[in-house]
C-alpha positions in Angstrom: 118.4 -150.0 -103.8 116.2 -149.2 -100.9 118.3 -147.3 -98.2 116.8 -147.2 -94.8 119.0 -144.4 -92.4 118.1 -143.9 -88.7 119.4 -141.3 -86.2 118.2 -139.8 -82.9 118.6 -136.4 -84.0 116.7 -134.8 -87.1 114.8 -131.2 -88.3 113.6 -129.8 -86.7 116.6 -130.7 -84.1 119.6 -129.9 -86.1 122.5 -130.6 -85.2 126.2 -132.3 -87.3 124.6 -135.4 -87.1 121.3 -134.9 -88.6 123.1 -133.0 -90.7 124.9 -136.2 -92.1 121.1 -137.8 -92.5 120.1 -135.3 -94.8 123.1 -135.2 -97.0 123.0 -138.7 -97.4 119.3 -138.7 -97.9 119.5 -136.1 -100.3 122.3 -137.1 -102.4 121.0 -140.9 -102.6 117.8 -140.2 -103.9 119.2 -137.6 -106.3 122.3 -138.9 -107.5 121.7 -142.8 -107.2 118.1 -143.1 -107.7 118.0 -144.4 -104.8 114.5 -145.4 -102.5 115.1 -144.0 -98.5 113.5 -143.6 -96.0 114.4 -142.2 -92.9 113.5 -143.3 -89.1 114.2 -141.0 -86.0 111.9 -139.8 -83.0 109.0 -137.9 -83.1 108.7 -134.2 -82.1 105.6 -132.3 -82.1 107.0 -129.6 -84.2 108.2 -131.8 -86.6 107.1 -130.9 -90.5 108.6 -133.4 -93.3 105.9 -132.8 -96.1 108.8 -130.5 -98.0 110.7 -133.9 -98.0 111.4 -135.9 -101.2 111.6 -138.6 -98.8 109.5 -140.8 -96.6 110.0 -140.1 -92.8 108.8 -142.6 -89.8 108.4 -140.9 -86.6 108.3 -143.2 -84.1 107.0 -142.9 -80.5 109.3 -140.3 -78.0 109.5 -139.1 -74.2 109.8 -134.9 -73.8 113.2 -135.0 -72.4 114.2 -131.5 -74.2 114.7 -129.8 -70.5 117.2 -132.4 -69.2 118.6 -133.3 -72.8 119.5 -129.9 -74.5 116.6 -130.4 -76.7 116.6 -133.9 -77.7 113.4 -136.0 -76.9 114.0 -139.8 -76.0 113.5 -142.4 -78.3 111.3 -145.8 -77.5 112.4 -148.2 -80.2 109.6 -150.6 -79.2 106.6 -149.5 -80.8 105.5 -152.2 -83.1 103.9 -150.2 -86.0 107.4 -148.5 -86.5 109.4 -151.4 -87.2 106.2 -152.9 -89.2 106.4 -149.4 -91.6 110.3 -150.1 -91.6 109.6 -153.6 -92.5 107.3 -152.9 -95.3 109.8 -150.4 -96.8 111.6 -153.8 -97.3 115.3 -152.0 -97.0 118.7 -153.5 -98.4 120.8 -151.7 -96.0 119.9 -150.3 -92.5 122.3 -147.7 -91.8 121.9 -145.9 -88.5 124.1 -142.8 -87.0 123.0 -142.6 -83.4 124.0 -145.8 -81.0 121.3 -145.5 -78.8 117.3 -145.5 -79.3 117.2 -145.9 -83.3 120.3 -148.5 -83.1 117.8 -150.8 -81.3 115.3 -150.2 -83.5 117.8 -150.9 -87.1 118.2 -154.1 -84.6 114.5 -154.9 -84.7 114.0 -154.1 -88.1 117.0 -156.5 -89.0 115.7 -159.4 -87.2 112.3 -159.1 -89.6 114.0 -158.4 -93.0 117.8 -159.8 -92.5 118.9 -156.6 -94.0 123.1 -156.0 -92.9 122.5 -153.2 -90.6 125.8 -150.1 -91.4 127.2 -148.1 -88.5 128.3 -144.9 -88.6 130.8 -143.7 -85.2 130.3 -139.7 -85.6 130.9 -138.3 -82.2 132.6 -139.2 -78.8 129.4 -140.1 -77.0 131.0 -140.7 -73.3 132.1 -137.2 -73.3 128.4 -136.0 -73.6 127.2 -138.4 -71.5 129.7 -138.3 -68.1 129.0 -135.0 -68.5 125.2 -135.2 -67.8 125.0 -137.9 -65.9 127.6 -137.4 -62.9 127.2 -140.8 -61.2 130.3 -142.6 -62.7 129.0 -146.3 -62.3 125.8 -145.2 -64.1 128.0 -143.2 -66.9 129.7 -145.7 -67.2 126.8 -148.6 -67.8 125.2 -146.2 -70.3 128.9 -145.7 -72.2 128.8 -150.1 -72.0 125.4 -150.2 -73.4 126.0 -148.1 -76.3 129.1 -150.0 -77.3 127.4 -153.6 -77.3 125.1 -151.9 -79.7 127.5 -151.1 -81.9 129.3 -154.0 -81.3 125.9 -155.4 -82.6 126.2 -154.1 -86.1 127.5 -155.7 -89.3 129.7 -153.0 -90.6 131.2 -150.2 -88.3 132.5 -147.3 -90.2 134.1 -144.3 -88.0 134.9 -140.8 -89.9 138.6 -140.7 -88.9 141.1 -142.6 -87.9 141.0 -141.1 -84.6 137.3 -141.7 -83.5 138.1 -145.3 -84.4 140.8 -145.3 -81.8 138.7 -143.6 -79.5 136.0 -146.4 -79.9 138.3 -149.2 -79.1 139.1 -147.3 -75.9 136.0 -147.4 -75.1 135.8 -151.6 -75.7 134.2 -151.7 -78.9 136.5 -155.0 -80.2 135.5 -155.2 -83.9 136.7 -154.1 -86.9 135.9 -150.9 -88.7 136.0 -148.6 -91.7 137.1 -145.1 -92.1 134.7 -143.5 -94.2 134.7 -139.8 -93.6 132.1 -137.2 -94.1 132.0 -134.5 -96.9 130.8 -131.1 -97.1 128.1 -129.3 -98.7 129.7 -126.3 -99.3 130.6 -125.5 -102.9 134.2 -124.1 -103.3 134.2 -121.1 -103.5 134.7 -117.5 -101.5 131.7 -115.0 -101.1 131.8 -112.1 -103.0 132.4 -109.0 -101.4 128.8 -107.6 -101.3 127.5 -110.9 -99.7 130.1 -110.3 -96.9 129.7 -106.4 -96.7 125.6 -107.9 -95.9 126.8 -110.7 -93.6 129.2 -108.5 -91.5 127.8 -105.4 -91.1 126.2 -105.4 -88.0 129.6 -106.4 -86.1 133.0 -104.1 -85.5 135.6 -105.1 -87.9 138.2 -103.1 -89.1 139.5 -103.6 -92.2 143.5 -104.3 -91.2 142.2 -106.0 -88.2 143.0 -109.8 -87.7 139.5 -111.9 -87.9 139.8 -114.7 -86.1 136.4 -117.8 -86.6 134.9 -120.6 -84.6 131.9 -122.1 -85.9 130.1 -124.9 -83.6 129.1 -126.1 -80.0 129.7 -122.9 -77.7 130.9 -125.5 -74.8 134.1 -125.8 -73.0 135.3 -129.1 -73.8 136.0 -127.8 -77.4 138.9 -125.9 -76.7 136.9 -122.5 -76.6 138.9 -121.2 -73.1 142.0 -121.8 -74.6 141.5 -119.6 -77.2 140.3 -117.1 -74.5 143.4 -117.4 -73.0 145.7 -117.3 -75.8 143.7 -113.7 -77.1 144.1 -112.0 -73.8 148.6 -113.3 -74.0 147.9 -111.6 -77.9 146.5 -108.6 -76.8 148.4 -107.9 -74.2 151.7 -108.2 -76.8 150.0 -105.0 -78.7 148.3 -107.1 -81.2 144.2 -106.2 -82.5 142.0 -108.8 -83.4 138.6 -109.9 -83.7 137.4 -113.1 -82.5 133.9 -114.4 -83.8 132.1 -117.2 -81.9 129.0 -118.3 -84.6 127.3 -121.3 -82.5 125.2 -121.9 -79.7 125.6 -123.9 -76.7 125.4 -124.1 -72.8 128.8 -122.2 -72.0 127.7 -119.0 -73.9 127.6 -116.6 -70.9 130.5 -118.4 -69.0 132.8 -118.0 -71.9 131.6 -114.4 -72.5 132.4 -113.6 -68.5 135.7 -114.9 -69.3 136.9 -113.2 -72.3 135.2 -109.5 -70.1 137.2 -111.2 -67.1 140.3 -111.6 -69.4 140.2 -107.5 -70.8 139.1 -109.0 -74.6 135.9 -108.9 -74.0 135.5 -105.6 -76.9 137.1 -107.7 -79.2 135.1 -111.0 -78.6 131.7 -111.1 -80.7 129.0 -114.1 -80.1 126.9 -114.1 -83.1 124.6 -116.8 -82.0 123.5 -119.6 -84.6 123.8 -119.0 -88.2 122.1 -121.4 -90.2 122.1 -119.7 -93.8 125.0 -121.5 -95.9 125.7 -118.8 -98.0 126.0 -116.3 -94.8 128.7 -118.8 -92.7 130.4 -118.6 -96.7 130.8 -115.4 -96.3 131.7 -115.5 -92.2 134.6 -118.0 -93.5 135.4 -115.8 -96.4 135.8 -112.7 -94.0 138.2 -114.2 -91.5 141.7 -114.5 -91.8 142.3 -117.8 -89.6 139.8 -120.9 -88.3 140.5 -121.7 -84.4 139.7 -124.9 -83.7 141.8 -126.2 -81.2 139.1 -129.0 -80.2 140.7 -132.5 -79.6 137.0 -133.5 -79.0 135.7 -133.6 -82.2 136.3 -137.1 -84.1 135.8 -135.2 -87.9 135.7 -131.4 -88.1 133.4 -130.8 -90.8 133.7 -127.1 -90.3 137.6 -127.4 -90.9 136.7 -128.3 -94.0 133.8 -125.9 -94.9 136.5 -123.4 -94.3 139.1 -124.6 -96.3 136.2 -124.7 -99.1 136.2 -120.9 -99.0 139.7 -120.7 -98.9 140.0 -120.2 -95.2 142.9 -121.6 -92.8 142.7 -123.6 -89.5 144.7 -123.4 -86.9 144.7 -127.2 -85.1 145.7 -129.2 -82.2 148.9 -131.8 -83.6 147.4 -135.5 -83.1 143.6 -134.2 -83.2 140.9 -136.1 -85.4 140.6 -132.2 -86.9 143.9 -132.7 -88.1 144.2 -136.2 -89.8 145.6 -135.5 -93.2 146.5 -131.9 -92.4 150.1 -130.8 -93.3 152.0 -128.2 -91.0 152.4 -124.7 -93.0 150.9 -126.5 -96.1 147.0 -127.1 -95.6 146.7 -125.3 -91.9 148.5 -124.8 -88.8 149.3 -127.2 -86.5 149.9 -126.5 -82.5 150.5 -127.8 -79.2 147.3 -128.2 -77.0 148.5 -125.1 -74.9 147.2 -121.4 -74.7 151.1 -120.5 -75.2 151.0 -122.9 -78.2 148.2 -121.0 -80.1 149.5 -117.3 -78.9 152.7 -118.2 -80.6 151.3 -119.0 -84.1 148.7 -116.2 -83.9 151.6 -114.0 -83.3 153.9 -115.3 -86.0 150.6 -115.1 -88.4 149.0 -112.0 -87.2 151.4 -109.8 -89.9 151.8 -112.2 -92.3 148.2 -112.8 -94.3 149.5 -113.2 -97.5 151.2 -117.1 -96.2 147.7 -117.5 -94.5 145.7 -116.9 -97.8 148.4 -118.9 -99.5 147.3 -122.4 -97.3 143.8 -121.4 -97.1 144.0 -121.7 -100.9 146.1 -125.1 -100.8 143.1 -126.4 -98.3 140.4 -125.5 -101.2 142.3 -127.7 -103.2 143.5 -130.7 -101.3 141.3 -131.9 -98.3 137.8 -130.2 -99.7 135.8 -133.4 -99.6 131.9 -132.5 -101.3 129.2 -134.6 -100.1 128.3 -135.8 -103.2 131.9 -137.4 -103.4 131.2 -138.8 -99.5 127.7 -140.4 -100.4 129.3 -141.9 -103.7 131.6 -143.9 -101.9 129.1 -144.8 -99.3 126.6 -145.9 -102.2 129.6 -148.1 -103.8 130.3 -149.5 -100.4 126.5 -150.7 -99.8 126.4 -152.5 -103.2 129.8 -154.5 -102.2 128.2 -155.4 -99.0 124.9 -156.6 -100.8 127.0 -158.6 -103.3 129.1 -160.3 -101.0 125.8 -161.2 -99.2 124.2 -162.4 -102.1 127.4 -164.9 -103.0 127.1 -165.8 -99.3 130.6 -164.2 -98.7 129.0 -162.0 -96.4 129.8 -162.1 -92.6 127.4 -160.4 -90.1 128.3 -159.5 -87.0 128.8 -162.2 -84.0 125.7 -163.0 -82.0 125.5 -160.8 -78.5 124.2 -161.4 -75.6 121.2 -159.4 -75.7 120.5 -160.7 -79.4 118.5 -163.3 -78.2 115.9 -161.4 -76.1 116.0 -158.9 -79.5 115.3 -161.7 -82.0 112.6 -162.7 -80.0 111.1 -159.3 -79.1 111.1 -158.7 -82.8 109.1 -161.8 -83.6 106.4 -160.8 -80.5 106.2 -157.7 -82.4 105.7 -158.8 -85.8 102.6 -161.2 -84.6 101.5 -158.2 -82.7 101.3 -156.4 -86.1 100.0 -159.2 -88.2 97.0 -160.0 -85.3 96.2 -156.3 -85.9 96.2 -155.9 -89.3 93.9 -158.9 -89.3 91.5 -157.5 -87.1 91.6 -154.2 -89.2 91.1 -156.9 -92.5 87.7 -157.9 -91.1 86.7 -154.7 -89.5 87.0 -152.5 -92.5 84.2 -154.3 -94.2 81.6 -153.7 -91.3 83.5 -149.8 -91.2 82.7 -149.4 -94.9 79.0 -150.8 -95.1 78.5 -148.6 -91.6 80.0 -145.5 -93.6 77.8 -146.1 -96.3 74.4 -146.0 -94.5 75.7 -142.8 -92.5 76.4 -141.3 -96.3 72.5 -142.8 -97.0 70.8 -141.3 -93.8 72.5 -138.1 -94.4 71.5 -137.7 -98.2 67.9 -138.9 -96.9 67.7 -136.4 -94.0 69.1 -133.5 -96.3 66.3 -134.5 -99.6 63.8 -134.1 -96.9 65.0 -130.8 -95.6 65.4 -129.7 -99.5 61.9 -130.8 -99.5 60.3 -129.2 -96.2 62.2 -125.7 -98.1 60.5 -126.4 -101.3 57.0 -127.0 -100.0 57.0 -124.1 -97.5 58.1 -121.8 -100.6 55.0 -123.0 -102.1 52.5 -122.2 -99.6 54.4 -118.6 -99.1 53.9 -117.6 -103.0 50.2 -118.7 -103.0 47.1 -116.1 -103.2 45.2 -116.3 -100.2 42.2 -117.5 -101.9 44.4 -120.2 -103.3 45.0 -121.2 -99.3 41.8 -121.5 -98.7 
């Protein structure tokens, strides 16, 4: 099966999406035998020879200064979507509804291949907060949807970022199909933690409390803040570890030095060694993730792979298929809310092992498993469409001006692989008489050396 998956973000941008691209790349080639190759923009850092895997870079702006660090995009360039072509994929599956959606479009036009969605993130979050102008926000937000809207099959990694894209208009139908985790299960040993931890003040009966992701506000990070400062100012030590980077690093920091906990708050930065976040989540004693933003929580579940319990907002996407007091904690989105069950917990890490244990075993998902049930999913999709049971999606608007961009494009690229056709001939015969002058010009400078080493080594007599 050839597998063709597109997103806007990938290494060296790394972020939970591109994250998903790898682990789908990786496991498809290795565990299904699988052919992918994988589309996203180009950056000039950008180094895929280590790859087992082909990857198109197609053409991009240098937005990193206004887009945290992502470049923009141009779906348009016509040798991209002719390399796509020529990959000949069965299933497009793109992860970004913006620049490579339109381009899984293009390529779909040429090949007919049923183009996969996958609804990671909620996107008008991120994007009414950079772009301030409502109307504007709200076009982009409009934009994005009708390209989803566009796809064949829309899957979503919870039952909660499905919701969330119907309120945002999307009308169609769609597919949970959540992601896994490439953890192992598994705690670190002790020495790997002594080597993680050592740097950082944490005393050994102290409380450790862990957020790993996006340093930013919407993600509930102030309300731990403000639930720490109502613990400590009940008598209670802790440790609070922020591993992540983001734009609200130093506001968040001000806070907790604002709020008196500022001793006890440590920002680690990014960590992006897998076996040192094991043993970060083997270390604390409770997850914090009260983030009603996130549509999956991967990291919930890298925790619960090392035996680690979260503490998470009632009704959140995080906490689909979590059971209060059996697989985590479950709380009101209130500071008061969190200091209450931090409180109750903070003398009582025997019950908090005891769930953190009960995660391990019943909501780990491996990526392995996750790509598995992808692959599965692609061949029911290929056989309905090869007993013509297979319904792509409705016709939009914009599909028209697509179909026949795409078919602009492709005589675009057939034009110039003509011309190339008839000019590699003349390019040839003209690189073979450079090769023929050159070996000319360098027998006659092998002969100009040979006779002037002659006339040096003869007796004068001889020269005369």
């Amino acid at each position: 099966m050839n597998v063709c998956l597109l997103n806007d973000s990938f290494p060296p941008v790394i972020d939970g999406v591109a994250n998903v691209v790898m682990n789908y790349a990786d496991h498809l080639t290795r565990d299904h035998d699988a052919r992918v190759t994988v589309a996203t923009p180009y950056y000039p850092q950008a180094d895929d020879s280590a790859l087992s895997y082909p990857v198109v870079r197609f053409r991009s702006l240098g937005t990193e200064a206004v887009a945290s660090g992502y470049r923009a995009g141009d779906p348009f360039e016509t040798r991209a979507v002719a390399k796509l072509a020529d990959f000949a994929p069965d299933i497009l599956h793109v992860h970004c509804p913006a620049a490579t959606n339109l381009l899984a479009r293009l390529v779909r036009e040429q090949t007919g291949a049923p183009l996969v969605y996958t609804y990671h993130t909620k996107y008008n979050i991120d994007i009414e907060r950079v772009i301030r102008i409502k109307p504007l926000a709200r076009e982009v937000i409009s934009a994005m949807v009708d390209n989803i809207q566009a796809c064949d099959e829309v899957w979503v990694v919870s039952r909660g970022a499905g919701e969330n894209l119907r309120e945002l208009g999307y009308r169609g139908d769609y597919r949970v199909m959540p992601n896994g985790v490439d953890f192992e299960r598994g705690r670190a040993d002790q020495e790997a933690v002594a080597r993680a931890t050592a740097a950082y003040d944490l005393p050994e009966h102290v409380p450790v409390y862990l957020f790993v992701g996006r340093i930013i506000t919407y993600k509930g990070l102030p309300l731990i803040l403000d639930a720490l400062s109502h613990l400590a100012a009940a008598g209670k030590d802790f440790r609070m570890v922020f591993v992540g980077k983001g734009p609200d690093r130093e506001l968040l920091e001000s806070r907790a030095a604002d709020l008196g906990i500022g001793e006890k708050c440590i920002f680690t930065g990014p960590i992006y060694d897998r076996e040192t976040l094991r043993a970060w989540n083997t270390r604390a004693d409770l997850f914090l993730f009260p983030s009603t933003f996130d549509t999956n929580g991967l990291v919930v579940r890298e925790a619960a792979a090392c035996g680690l319990a979260s503490v998470l907002v009632r009704g959140s996407c995080a906490a689909e298929d979590i059971t209060d007091g059996q697989t985590g904690f479950l709380i009101d989105e209130t500071a008061e809310s969190l200091f209450q069950c931090l409180l109750e917990l903070s003398d009582r890490r025997e019950l908090t092992r005891r769930v953190g244990q009960r995660a391990m075993d019943e909501i780990y998902l491996s990526w392995g498993d996750c790509v598995t049930r992808a692959y599965h999913r692609y061949e029911a999709i290929l056989q309905a469409k090869a007993a013509g049971d297979w319904k792509p999606a409705p016709r939009q608007p914009g599909d028209l001006l697509l179909s026949l961009t795409a078919r602009r494009m492709e005589e675009q690229e057939k034009l110039r692989r003509l011309a190339q056709s008839r000019l590699d001939p003349i390019r040839q015969a003209a690189a073979g008489m450079m090769e023929n002058i050159q070996d000319r010009e360098e027998r006659l400078v092998e002969l100009r050396r040979e006779l002037e080493t002659t006339l040096l080594h003869k007796e004068p007599t001889e020269r005369k």
